[in-house]
N, C-alpha and C positions, 0 to 999 in steps of 0.2 A: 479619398477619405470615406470612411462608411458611416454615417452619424448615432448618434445614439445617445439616450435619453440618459441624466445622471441624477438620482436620488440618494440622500441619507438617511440612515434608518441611526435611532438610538437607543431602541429596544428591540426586542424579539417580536413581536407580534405589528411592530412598527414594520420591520423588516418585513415579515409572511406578505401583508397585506401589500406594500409595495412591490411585491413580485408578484403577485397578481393581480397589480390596478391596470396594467393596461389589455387592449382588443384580444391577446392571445392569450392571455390566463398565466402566465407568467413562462410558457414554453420557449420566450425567445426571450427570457431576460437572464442574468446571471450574478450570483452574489458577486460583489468584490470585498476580498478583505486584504492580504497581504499581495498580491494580485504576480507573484513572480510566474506564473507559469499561464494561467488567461489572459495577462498584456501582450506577452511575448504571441499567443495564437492570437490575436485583434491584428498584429502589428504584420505579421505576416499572411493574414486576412485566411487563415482557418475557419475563425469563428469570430462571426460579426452579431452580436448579440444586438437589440433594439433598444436594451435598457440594460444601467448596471444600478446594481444596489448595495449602495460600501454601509459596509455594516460592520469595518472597523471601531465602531465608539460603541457598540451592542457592548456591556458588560458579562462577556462569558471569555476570560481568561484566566477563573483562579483555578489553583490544583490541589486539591484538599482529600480528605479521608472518604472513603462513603460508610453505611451504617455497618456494613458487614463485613469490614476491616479494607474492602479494597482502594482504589483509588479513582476518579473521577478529574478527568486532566479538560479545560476547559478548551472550546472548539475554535478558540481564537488568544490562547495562547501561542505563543512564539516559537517555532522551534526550537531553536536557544535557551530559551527560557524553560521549555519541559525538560530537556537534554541534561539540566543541569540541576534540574529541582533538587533537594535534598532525599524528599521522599521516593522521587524515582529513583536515583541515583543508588538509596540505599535496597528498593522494596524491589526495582525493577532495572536492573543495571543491564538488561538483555537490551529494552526500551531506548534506553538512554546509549549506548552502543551503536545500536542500528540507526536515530537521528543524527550523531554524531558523523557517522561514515555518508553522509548524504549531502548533497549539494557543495557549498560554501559557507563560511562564517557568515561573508553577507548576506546572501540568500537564507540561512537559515536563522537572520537575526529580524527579519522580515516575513517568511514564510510564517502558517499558523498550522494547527495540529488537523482542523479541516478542510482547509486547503489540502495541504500532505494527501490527505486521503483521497481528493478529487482531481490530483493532476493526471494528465493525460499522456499516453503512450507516446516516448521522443522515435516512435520509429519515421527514418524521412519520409516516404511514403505518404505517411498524414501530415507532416511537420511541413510539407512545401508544396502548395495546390499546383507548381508548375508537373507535379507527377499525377496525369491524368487518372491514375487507377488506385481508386483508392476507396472501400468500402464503408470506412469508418468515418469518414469526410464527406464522403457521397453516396451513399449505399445503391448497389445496385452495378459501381463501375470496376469493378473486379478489385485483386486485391496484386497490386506492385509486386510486391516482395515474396509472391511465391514462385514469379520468374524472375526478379533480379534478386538485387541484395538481401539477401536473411541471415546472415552471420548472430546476429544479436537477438534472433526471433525467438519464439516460443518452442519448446519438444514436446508441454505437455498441453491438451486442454483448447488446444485450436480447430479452427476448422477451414474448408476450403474458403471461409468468406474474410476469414482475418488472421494472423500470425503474429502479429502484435505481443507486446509484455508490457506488465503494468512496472511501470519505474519506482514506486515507492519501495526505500527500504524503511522507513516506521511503519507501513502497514503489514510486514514481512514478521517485524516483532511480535505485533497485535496481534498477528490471525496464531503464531505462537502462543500469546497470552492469553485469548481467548477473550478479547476484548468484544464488548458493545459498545454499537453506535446511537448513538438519544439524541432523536430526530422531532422535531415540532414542524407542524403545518396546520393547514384549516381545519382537517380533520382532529385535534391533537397529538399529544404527545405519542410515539412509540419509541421502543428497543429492535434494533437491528444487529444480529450475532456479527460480527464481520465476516466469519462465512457465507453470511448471506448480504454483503453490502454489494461486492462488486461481483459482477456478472463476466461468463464466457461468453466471448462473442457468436459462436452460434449462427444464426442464420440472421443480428442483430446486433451486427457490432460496432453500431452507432452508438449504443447505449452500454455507458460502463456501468452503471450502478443500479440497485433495489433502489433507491432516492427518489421521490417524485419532485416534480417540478417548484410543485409549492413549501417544499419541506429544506427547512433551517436545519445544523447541523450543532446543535446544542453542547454536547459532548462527547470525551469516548470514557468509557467506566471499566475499569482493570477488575476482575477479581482478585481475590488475594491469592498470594502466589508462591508457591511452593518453590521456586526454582531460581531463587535470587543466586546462592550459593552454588548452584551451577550450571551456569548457564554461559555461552557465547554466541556474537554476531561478526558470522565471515561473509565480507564480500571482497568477493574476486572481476578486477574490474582491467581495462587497457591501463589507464592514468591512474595512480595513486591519488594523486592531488584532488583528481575533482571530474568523476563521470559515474555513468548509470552501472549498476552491475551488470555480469555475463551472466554470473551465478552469483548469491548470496542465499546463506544458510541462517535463518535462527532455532539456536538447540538450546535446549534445559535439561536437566534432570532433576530428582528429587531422590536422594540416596539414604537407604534406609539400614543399617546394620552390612553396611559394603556392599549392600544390592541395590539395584536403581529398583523405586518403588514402583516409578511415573516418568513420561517421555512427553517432550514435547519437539515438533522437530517440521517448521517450516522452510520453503524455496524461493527466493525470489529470482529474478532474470530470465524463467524459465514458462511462466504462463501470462494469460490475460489476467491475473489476480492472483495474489501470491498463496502459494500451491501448499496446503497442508500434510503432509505425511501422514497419516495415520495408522496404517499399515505398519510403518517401521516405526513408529513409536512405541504399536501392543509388543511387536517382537523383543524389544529393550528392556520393557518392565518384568521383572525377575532375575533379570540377567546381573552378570559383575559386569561394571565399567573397566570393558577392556577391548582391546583393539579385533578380536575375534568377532566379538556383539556390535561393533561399531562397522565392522564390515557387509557381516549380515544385515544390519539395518537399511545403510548404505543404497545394498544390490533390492532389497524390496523398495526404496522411496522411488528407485530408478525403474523399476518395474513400470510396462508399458507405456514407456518413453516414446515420443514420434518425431524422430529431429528430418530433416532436409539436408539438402545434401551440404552445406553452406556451415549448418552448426549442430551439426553431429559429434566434433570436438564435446559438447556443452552434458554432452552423457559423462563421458569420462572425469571433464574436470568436475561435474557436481557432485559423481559419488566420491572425490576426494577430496571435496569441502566438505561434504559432508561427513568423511572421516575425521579431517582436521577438526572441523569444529565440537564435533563432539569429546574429541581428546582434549582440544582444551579448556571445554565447561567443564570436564572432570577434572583436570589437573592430572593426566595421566601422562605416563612419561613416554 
């Protein structure tokens, strides 16, 4: 048993403060809210935190309008519950898509929209200390998976210290939506782009996110969104039923007089943070939605790709997710 201290928090600032009441400043404590992916690392002794702080009764679960038409989905909202809201459902079905294809019913009737974005890479490697090498668990003791198993690893965006992929498919949507993350801590409030929330591992691939230690994870805030209408989220996974992606795709467009006006076109399974296209988004805008422009876009998202020998597969199958998916946010036959 590793012991550790348990606090409730029932506000925000209730919460900040008990993550950093105790000797380390809140560096060795950890929120708890729906707790499906931090119990599971305590239990298999990943991460033995000193303190936890359930900040499940914090009041930030509702999901309402913001001033500038977009949407503000609360940071302790349910999976389930955002997956199915009316307003994402109608304003943001890309969102609602890509929670749906994630985890389990149970899991995502439990999981919350903050969590989502803070769970950690299921590569075994980090997921079982009995594997000596492992940077991201112990920095400094190499990284497992670049001599054994990496089937499921990273092609773009890694480096010699970690291979790793970030397993969220809502944050795959996001970083297509172009979502912020509204973050509170001692210093106040800020806005974090989710481009900038989670981090490449680098020479520091302990650390997944911009997040400091003492900062609450308030909300995420959609802008309003042009690409309700077409928009799709493919993930390509072993199990139907219930596992992490190889590849997953979220695409939109925004069609203007039979021309895509605006592109929008994230990866996930494929880095330490899910991987934005921008490249093959500018190539799309002007173009007709047709499988010519859909290939093009394709071979540029693929563009300086670095797979291993293990899943090199992961090149081919993403440029033909990412053909698919774009065919069927257009309804192109």
């Amino acid at each position: 048993m590793n012991p550790f201290e348990y606090k409730r928090a029932e506000q925000e600032q209730g919460a900040i403060e008990a993550i950093i009441g105790g000797k380390d400043g809140g560096k060795d404590a950890k929120f708890l809210a729906g707790g499906t992916n931090l119990i599971d690392l305590m239990k298999n002794g990943v991460q033995t935190p000193s303190r936890l702080v359930d900040i499940s009764r914090v009041p930030l679960t509702e999901i309402e309008h913001t001033p500038d038409g977009g949407l503000r989905l609360g940071a302790l909202a349910r999976n389930s519950d955002t997956a199915n809201n009316p307003l994402v459902r109608k304003d943001y079905p890309l969102l609602s898509q890509a929670i749906l294809s994630g985890a389990s019913p149970q899991l995502r009737n439990l999981a919350t929209n903050g969590g989502n974005l803070l769970q950690r890479t299921r590569c075994p490697y980090f997921m079982d200390p009995a594997f000596p090498k492992c940077n991201k668990r112990s920095p400094g003791t190499g990284c497992g998976a670049r001599e054994g198993v990496h089937r499921r690893h990273a092609i773009f965006g890694a480096s010699e210290q970690c291979i790793a992929v970030h397993p969220s498919d809502m944050a795959v949507a996001l970083a297509a939506l172009g979502a912020s993350i509204r973050v509170r801590g001692q210093k106040g409030e800020r806005m974090i782009p989710i481009a900038d929330f989670h981090r490449l591992p680098g020479t520091t691939p302990q650390i997944d996110t911009n997040l400091q230690p003492d900062e609450l994870i308030l909300s995420i805030d959609l802008p309003p969104s042009p690409y309700a209408a077409h928009s799709h989220y493919l993930k390509i996974r072993d199990r139907a039923s219930y596992d992490f992606a190889l590849v997953s795709v979220a695409a939109g467009f925004e069609m203007q007089n039979g021309t895509i006006k605006s592109a929008r076109l994230a990866l996930g399974g494929v880095a330490h943070k899910p991987w934005r296209a921008e490249k093959a988004e500018a190539l799309l805008a002007g173009k007709q939605a047709n499988a010519a422009a859909f290939e093009a876009a394709a071979n540029e998202a693929l563009t300086g790709a670095q797979p291993l020998q293990q899943n090199a597969y992961k090149v081919e199958l993403a440029r033909r997710a990412i053909v698919r998916a774009l065919t069927l946010a257009g309804g192109v036959a």
